[in-house]
N, C-alpha and C positions, 0 to 999 in steps of 0.2 A: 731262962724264960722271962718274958716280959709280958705285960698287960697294958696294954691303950685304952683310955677312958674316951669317950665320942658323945657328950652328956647332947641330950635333944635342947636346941637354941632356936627353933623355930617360933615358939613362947615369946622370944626376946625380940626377933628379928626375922626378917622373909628372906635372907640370902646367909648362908655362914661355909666357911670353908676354911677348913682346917688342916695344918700338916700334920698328920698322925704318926708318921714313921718316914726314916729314910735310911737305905742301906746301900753299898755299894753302886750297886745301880738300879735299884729300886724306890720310887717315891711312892707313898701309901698318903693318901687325900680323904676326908671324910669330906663330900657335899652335903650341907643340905638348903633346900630349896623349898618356899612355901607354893602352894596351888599357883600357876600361870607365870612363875620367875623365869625367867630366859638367860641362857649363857648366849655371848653371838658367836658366829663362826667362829674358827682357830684351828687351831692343828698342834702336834706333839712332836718331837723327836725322836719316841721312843713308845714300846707297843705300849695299848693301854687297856686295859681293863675294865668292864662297869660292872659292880655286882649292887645289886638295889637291896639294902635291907629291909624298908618300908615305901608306900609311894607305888608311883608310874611313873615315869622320866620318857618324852618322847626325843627319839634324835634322828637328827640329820646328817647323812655321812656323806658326803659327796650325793646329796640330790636322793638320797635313798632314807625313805621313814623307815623308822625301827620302834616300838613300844617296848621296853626294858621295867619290868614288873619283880618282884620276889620270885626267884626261884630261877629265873632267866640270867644268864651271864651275857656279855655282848665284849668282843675283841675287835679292836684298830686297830692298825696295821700305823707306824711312822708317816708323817706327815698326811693323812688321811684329814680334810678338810671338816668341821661339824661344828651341829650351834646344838642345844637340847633347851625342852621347855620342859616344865613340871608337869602335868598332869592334874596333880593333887598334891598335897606336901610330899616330900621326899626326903630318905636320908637311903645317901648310897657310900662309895667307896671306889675311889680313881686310882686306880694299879698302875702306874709307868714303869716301864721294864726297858730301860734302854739297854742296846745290843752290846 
């Protein structure tokens, strides 16, 4: 068993990202993002994951809005093009699962 610590950095700073874990072919990312921070477009390699612990995170996936809240998971598929913007503060968790 292992435990990851994710301490809230939003106090310090309006953008922090952090590598939490990485496994064979999984990387585990903790975002966080304060109100109206923007990532720009990009894309992954590898499928990905958004699970929001706190926050709203709005994204764009190829031209398509999504609002990703607690309790909401959201999956892309490799090379799926996206930018997201905060909402309101945010701490999520970016799952890459390459094939």
């Amino acid at each position: 068993m292992e435990l990851f610590e994710m301490p809230n950095q939003l106090d310090n700073k309006k953008k922090h990202v952090q590598k939490v874990a990485k496994f064979e072919k999984t990387n585990i990312v903790n975002m966080q993002l304060g109100a109206g921070e923007e990532i720009s477009e990009h894309d992954a390699d590898a499928d990905v994951l958004i699970i929001v612990n706190s926050g709203r995170v709005e994204f764009t996936v190829e031209g398509t809005v999504a609002e990703v809240s607690t309790g909401v998971m959201m999956r892309m598929t490799p090379k799926e093009k996206h930018s997201l913007k905060a909402i309101e503060d945010s701490n999520f968790l970016v799952i890459q699962i390459k094939q």
